[in-house]
C-alpha positions in Angstrom: 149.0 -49.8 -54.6 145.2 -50.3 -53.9 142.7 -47.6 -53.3 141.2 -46.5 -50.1 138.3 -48.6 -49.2 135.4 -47.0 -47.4 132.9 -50.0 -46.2 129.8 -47.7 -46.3 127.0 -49.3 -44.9 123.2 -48.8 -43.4 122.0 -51.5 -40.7 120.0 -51.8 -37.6 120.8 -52.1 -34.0 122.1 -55.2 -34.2 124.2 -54.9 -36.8 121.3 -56.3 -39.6 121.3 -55.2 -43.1 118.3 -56.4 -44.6 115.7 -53.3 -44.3 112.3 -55.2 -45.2 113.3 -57.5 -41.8 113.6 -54.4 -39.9 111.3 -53.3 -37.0 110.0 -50.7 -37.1 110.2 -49.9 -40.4 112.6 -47.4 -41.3 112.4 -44.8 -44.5 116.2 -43.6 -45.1 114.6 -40.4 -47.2 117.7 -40.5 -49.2 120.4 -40.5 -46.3 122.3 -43.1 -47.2 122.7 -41.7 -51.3 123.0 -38.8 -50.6 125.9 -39.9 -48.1 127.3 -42.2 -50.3 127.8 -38.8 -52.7 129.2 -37.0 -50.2 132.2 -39.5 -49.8 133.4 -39.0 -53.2 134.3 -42.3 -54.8 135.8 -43.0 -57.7 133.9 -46.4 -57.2 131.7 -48.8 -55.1 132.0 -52.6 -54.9 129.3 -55.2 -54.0 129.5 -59.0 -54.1 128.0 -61.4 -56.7 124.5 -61.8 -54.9 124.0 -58.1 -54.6 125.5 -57.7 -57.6 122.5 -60.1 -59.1 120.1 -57.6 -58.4 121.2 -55.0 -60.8 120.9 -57.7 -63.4 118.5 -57.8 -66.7 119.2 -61.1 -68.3 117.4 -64.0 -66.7 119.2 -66.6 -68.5 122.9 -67.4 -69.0 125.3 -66.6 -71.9 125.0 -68.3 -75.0 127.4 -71.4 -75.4 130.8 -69.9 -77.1 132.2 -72.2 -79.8 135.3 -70.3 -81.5 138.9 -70.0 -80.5 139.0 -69.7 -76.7 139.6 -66.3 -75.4 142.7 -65.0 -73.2 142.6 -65.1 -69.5 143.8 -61.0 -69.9 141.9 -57.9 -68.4 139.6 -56.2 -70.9 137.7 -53.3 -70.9 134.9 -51.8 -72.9 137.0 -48.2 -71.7 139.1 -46.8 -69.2 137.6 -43.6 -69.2 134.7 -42.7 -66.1 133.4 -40.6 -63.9 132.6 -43.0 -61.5 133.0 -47.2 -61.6 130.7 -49.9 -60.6 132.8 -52.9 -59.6 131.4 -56.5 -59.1 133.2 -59.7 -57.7 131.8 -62.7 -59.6 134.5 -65.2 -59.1 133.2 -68.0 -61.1 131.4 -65.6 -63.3 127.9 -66.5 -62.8 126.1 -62.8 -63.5 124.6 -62.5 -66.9 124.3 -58.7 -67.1 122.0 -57.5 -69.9 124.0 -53.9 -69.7 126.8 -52.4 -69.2 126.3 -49.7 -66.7 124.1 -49.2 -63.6 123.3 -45.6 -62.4 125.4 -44.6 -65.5 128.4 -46.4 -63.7 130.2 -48.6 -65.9 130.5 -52.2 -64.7 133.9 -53.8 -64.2 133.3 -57.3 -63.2 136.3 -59.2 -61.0 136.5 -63.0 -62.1 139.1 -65.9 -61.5 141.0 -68.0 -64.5 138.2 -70.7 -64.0 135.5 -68.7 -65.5 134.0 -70.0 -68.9 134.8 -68.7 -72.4 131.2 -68.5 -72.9 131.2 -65.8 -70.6 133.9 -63.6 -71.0 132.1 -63.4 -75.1 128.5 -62.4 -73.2 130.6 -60.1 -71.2 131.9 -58.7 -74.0 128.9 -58.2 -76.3 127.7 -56.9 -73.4 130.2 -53.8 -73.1 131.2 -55.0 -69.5 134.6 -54.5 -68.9 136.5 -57.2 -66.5 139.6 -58.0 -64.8 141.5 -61.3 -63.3 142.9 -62.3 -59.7 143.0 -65.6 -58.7 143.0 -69.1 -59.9 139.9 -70.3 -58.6 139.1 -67.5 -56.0 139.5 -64.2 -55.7 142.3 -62.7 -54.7 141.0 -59.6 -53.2 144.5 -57.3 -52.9 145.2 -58.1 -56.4 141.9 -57.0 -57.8 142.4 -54.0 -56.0 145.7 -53.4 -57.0 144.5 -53.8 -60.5 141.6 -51.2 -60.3 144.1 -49.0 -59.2 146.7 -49.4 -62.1 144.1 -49.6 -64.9 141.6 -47.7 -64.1 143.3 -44.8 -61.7 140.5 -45.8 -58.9 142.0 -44.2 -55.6 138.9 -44.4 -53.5 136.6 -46.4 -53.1 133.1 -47.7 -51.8 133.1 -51.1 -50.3 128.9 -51.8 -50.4 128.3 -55.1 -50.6 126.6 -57.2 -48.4 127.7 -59.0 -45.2 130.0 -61.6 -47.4 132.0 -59.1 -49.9 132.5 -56.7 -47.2 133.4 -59.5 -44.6 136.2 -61.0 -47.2 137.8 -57.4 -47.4 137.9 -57.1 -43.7 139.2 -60.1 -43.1 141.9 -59.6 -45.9 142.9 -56.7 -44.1 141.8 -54.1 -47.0 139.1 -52.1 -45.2 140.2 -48.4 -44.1 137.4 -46.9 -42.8 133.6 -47.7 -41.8 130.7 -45.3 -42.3 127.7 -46.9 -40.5 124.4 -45.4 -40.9 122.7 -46.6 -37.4 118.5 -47.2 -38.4 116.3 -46.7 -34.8 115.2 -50.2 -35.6 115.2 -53.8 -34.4 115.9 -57.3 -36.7 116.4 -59.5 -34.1 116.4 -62.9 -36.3 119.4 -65.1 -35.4 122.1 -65.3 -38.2 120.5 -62.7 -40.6 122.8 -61.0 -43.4 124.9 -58.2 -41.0 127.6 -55.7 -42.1 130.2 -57.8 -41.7 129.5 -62.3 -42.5 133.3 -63.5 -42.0 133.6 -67.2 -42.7 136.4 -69.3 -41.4 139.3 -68.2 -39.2 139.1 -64.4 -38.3 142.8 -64.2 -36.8 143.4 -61.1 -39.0 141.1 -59.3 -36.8 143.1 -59.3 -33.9 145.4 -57.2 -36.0 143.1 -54.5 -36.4 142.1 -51.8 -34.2 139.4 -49.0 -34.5 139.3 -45.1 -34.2 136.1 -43.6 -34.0 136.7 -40.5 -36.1 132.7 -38.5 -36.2 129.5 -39.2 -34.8 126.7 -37.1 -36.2 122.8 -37.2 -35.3 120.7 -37.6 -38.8 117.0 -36.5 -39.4 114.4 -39.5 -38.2 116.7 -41.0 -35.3 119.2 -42.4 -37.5 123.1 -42.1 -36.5 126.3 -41.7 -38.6 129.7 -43.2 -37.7 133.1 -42.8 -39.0 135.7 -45.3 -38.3 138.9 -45.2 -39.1 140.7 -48.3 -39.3 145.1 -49.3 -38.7 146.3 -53.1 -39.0 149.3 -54.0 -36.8 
């Protein structure tokens, strides 16, 4: 069983996510957090490059030389108020810390991530889980987040990659889209949704528009509930 997946998300017009390419400008004064509370998650997801932001090393983990370490979840607890989830198939984030926003960070790797790592990941106090050889295996991971860690929703947040992978993979239940009265216009920026390669699993999908509220400075809230045939 996986959890509910909310893709909540803040773009302009056209779909952009990118803020500082935005025009006009557009303060959020807090919508989107405050938001982001009110749908009660038990966790939100983000993709490795958004994931890279939150991070404080610059460099990566130091070379491991002992007995190689078992491809086997680990976790520095089980135990949280809220989760802060990561997909870093080939395990390229250096962390530096172990929680952002007091959310404990659960990274999501593949089998063909480096010993090295998993022992900075570990001296780190960040806990991680497997699914996939070689890429992720999205249901799985979820699946797993539900069994071990009880996460029944959750906050898909990543950018247009992450949250394009879960669409496409069928796993997205619902949209909240925070409309900006703003303008990127720039051919092939970041958007909500980046899906690369076929897109068939789309035409399975189909969209119910469940609210539509009016926000202080001109922005707009969606809801969207999503059903796959």
């Amino acid at each position: 069983m996986k959890p509910y997946v909310i893709c909540h998300m803040i773009a302009s017009v056209d779909g952009r996510i990118l803020p500082s390419r935005w025009h006009p400008p557009v303060e959020d004064r807090g919508i989107y957090e405050r938001l982001h509370n009110e749908l009660a998650g038990d966790a939100w997801l983000v993709g490795r490059v958004t994931g890279q932001e939150f991070a404080l090393r610059d460099a990566p983990y130091p070379s491991y030389t002992r007995a190689p370490l078992p491809r086997e979840n680990w976790f520095a607890q089980k135990e949280a108020g809220g989760w802060a989830v990561v997909l870093d198939a080939a395990g390229k984030i250096a962390w530096g810390r172990s929680q952002v926003g007091g959310d404990p960070l659960v990274v999501v790797l593949t089998q063909a991530v480096s010993d090295s790592h998993l022992a900075g990941l570990r001296a780190d106090g960040v806990s991680y889980i497997f699914a996939g050889e070689s890429k992720i295996d999205l249901e799985a991971a979820l699946e797993t987040l539900h069994g071990e860690l009880g996460i029944r929703r959750l906050l898909l947040e990543g950018g247009g990659a992450a949250n394009g992978a879960l669409l496409q993979a069928g796993l997205v239940d619902e949209l909240s889209l925070i409309i900006a009265p703003s303008v990127e216009g720039t051919p092939g920026g970041p958007a909500v949704f980046d899906i690369h390669g076929e897109t068939d699993a789309l035409k399975r999908m189909d969209m119910a528009l469940e609210s539509c509220q009016a926000l202080e400075g001109g922005l707009v809230w969606l809801r969207y509930r999503f059903s796959w045939r």
